[in-house]
C-alpha positions as CSV (number, residue, x, y, z in Angstrom):
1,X,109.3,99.2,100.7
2,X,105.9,101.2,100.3
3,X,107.1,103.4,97.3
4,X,103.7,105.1,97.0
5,X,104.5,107.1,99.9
6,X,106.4,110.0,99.0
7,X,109.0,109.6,101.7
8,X,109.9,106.5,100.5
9,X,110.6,107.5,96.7
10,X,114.1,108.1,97.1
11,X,114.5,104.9,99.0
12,X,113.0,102.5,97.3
13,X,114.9,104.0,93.9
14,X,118.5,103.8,96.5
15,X,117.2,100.1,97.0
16,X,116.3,98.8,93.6
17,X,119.3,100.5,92.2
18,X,117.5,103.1,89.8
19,X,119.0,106.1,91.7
20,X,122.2,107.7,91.3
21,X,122.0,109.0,94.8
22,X,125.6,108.1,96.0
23,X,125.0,106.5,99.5
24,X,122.0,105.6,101.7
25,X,122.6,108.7,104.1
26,X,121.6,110.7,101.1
27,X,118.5,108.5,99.7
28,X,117.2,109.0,103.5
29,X,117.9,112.7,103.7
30,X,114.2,113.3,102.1
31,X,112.4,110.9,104.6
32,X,110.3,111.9,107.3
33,X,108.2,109.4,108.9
34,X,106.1,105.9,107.9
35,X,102.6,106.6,106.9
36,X,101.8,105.1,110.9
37,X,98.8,102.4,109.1
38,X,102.0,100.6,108.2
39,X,103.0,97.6,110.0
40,X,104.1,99.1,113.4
41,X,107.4,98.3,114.3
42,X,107.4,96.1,117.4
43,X,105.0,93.4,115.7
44,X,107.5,93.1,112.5
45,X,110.2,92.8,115.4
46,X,108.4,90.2,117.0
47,X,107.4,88.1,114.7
48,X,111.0,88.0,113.1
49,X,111.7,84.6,112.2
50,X,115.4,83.8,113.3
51,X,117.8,82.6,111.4
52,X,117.9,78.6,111.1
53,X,121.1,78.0,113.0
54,X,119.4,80.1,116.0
55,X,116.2,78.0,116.0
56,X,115.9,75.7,118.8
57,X,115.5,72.1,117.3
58,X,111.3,71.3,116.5
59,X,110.8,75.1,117.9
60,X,107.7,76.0,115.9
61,X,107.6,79.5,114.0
62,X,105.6,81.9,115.4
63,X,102.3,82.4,113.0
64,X,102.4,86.0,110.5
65,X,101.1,89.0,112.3
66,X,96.9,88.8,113.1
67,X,97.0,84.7,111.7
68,X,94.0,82.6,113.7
69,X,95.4,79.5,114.8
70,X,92.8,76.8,115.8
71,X,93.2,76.2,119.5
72,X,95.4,78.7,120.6
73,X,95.0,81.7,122.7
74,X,96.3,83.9,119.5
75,X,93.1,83.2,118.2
76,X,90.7,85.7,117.5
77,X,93.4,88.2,117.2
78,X,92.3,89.4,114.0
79,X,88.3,88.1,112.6
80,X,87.7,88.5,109.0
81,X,84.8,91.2,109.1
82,X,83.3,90.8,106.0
83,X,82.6,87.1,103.6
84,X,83.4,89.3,100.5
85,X,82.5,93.1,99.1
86,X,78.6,92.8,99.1
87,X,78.5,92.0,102.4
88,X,80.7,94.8,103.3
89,X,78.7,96.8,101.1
90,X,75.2,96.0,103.4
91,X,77.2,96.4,106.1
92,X,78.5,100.2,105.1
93,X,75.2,100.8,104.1
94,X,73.5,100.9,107.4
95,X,75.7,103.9,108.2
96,X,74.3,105.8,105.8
97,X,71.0,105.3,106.2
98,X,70.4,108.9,107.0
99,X,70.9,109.3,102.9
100,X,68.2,107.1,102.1
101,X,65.0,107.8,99.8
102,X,66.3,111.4,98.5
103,X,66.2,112.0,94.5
104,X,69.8,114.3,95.2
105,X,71.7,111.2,96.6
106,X,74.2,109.8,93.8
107,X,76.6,106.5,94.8
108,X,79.7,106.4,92.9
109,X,81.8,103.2,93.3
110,X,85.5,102.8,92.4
111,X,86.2,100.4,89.9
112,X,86.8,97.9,90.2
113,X,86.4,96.6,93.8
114,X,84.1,99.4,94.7
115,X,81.3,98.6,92.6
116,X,80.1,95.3,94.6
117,X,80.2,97.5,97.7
118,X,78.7,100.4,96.0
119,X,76.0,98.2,94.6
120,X,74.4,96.9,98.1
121,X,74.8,100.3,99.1
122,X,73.0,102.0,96.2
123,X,70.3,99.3,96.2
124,X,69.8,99.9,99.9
125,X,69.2,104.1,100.1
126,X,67.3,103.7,96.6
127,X,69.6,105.2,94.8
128,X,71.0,105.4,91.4
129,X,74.6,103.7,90.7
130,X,77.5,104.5,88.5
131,X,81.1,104.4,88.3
132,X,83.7,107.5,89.2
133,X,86.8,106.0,87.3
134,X,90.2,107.3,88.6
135,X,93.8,106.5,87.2
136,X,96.9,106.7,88.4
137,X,99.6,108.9,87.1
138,X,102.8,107.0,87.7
139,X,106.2,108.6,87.9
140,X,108.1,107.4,84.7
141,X,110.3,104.4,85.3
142,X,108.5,104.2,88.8
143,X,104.8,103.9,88.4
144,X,104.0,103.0,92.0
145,X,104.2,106.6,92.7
146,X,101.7,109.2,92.1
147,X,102.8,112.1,89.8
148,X,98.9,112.7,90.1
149,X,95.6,111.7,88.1
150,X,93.2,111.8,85.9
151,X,89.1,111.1,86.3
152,X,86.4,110.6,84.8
153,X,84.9,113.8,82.8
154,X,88.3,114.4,81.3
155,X,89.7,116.0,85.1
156,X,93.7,116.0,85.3
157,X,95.3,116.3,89.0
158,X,99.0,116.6,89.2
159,X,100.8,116.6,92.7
160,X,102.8,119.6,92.6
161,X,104.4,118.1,95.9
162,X,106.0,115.0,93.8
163,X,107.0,116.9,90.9
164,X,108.4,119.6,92.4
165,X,111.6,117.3,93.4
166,X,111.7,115.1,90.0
167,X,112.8,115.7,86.7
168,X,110.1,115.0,84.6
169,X,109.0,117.1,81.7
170,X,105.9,118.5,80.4
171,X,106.2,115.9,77.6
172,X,106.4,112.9,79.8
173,X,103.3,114.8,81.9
174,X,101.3,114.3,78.8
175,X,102.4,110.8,77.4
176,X,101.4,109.6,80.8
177,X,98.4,111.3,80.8
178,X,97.3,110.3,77.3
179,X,98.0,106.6,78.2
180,X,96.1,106.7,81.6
181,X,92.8,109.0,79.5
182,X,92.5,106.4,77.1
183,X,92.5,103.4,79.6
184,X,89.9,105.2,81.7
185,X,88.0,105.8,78.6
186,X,87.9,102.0,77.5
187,X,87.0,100.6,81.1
188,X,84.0,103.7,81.0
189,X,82.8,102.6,77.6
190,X,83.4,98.9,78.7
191,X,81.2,99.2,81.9
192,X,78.1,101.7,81.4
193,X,77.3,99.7,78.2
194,X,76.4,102.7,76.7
195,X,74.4,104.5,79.1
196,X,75.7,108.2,79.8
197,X,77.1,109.2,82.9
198,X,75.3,110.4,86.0
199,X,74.5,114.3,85.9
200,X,76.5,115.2,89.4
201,X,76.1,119.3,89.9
202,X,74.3,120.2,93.4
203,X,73.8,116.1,94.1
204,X,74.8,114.4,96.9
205,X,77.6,112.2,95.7
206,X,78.4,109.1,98.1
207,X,81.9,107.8,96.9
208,X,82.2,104.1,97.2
209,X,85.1,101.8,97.6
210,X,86.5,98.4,98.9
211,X,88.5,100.0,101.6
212,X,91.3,102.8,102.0
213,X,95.1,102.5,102.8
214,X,96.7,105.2,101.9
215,X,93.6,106.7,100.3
216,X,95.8,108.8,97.3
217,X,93.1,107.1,94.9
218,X,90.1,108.0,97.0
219,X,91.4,111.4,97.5
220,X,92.4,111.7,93.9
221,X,89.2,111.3,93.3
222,X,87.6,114.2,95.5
223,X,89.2,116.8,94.3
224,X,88.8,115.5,90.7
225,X,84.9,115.1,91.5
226,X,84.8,118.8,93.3
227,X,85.2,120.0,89.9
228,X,81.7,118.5,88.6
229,X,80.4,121.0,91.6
230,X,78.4,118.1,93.5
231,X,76.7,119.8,96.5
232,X,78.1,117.2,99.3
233,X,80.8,115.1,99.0
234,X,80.6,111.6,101.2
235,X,83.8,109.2,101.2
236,X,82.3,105.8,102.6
237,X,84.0,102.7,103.4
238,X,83.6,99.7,104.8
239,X,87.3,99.1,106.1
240,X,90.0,101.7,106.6
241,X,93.3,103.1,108.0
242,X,92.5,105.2,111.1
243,X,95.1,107.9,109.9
244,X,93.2,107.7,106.2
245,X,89.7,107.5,107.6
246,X,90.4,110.5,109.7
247,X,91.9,112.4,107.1
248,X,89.4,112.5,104.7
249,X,86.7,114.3,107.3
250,X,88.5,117.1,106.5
251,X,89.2,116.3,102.4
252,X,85.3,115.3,102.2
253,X,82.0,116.9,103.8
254,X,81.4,113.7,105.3
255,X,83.5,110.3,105.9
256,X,82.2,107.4,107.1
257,X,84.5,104.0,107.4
258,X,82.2,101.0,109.3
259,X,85.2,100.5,110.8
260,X,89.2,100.8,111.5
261,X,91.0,98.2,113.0
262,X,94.1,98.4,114.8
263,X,97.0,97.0,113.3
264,X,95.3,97.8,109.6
265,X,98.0,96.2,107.9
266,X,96.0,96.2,104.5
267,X,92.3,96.3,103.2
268,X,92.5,92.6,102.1
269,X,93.0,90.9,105.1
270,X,89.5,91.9,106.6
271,X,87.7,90.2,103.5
272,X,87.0,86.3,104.0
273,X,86.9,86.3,100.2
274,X,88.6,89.7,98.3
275,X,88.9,87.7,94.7
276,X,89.6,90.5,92.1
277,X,86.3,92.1,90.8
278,X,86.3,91.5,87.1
279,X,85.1,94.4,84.3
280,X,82.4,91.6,83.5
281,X,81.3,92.3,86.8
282,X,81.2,95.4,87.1
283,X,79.3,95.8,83.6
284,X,76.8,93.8,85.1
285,X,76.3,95.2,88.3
286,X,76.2,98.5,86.9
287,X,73.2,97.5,84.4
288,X,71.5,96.1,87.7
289,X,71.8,99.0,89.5
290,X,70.4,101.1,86.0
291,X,67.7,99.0,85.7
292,X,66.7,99.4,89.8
293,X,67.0,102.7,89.6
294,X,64.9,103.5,86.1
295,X,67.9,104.4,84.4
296,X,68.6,101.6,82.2
């Protein structure tokens, strides 16, 4: 159940058992539609393993959804695009090449997966690197879903939309946000080693990260980097939704995404290798990327 789409909140609370809605009529009364990146419906249908009594004896299962399979026709239904985040990053740089070589151009990355893709791309169009850090505000007892955010340079977001139908209180508003602010202000302390952050106001700012699903992170982070008063805002990624990528031309100035496969299904399965970027990492790709630029 993809609880970090709203329509879905009642559900997956009806599901797990958290809700005192009395029936399932009335946990779907709020739902609307699947976010349509999601796994369409036909190829879940599909590749529906039956039961084992209606398996024909040494019948082999089908492979899951976009699997290669050496020596079948199947294969090359879905090709990994990238070997890992760098690569991606090179790859998303040469659509923005257009950006390269200006002292206004800024590349925030993501943390943590965004910063090996921001790197290449920072180190391509000669410009200087840092991170825009953005965390979650999960509903109490439910943290998959966005009550909002906060972002780095102390900027709060709250989605009106979510707490509009919840009963949460200012007080839970604020213990959330107070747990989520000092996180975000350990992992900025933790990975500019000291260095002060970027001065953003009338700078292009190109916002970097691994890929977008949903994008509530990336978009999060828009409107919480609109209030630094940047003077362009560009969302780049190397892999995205088509719904997501399309949507943020309209939340951004510009959006690029190299590219948007159809099925999606998620950002991880176009990445040969997608290991989990540590903070080391990014420390240390940030101080490369200070040091390139003459920041350091």
């Amino acid at each position: 159940m993809e609880g970090d789409w709203p329509d879905c909140y009642n559900i997956n609370r009806f599901v797990k058992g958290y809700s005192r809605t009395p029936d399932a009529e009335e946990a779907l009364r709020t739902f609307r539609r699947w976010p349509t990146w999601m796994w369409a419906n036909e190829v879940v249908h599909d590749r529906h393993t039956p039961p084992a009594s209606e398996e024909k004896q040494g019948e082999e299962r089908p492979p899951p959804p976009g699997t290669d399979v050496p020596g079948s026709p199947q294969r090359g239904r879905r090709t990994m695009l990238f070997r890992d985040r760098s690569d991606a990053g090179r790859q998303l740089a040469s659509k923005l090449m257009r950006y390269a070589n200006r002292d206004d151009v800024v590349v925030l990355a993501l943390p943590r997966g965004g910063v090996p893709v921001g790197y290449e791309v920072a180190q391509a169009l000669h410009a200087p690197l840092d991170v825009f850090v953005v965390r979650k505000l999960g509903v109490p007892g439910h943290e998959e879903l966005a009550m909002g955010a906060i972002a780095s340079g102390g900027v709060r977001i709250l989605n009106e939309s979510v707490l509009s139908q919840l009963p949460i209180s200012e007080e839970e508003i604020e213990k959330a946000s107070a747990r989520a602010d000092e996180e975000l202000r350990r992992r900025e302390l933790a990975y500019r080693d000291g260095r002060p952050p970027l001065d953003l106001e009338g700078k292009i700012v190109i916002l970097v990260d691994d890929g977008l699903a949903t994008g509530s992170t990336m978009r999060a982070a828009v409107e919480a980097l609109r209030r630094t008063k940047p003077g362009w805002i560009v969302v780049a990624v190397p892999v995205g939704a088509s719904e997501s990528c399309g949507e943020f031309k309209q939340v951004a100035d510009d959006a690029i995404c190299t590219t948007t496969p159809e099925p999606f299904y998620a950002v991880g399965l176009w990445y040969d290798d997608f290991t989990q970027t540590s903070d080391e990492e990014v420390r240390q790709l940030l101080a490369r990327g200070a040091m390139a630029s003459g920041v350091a």
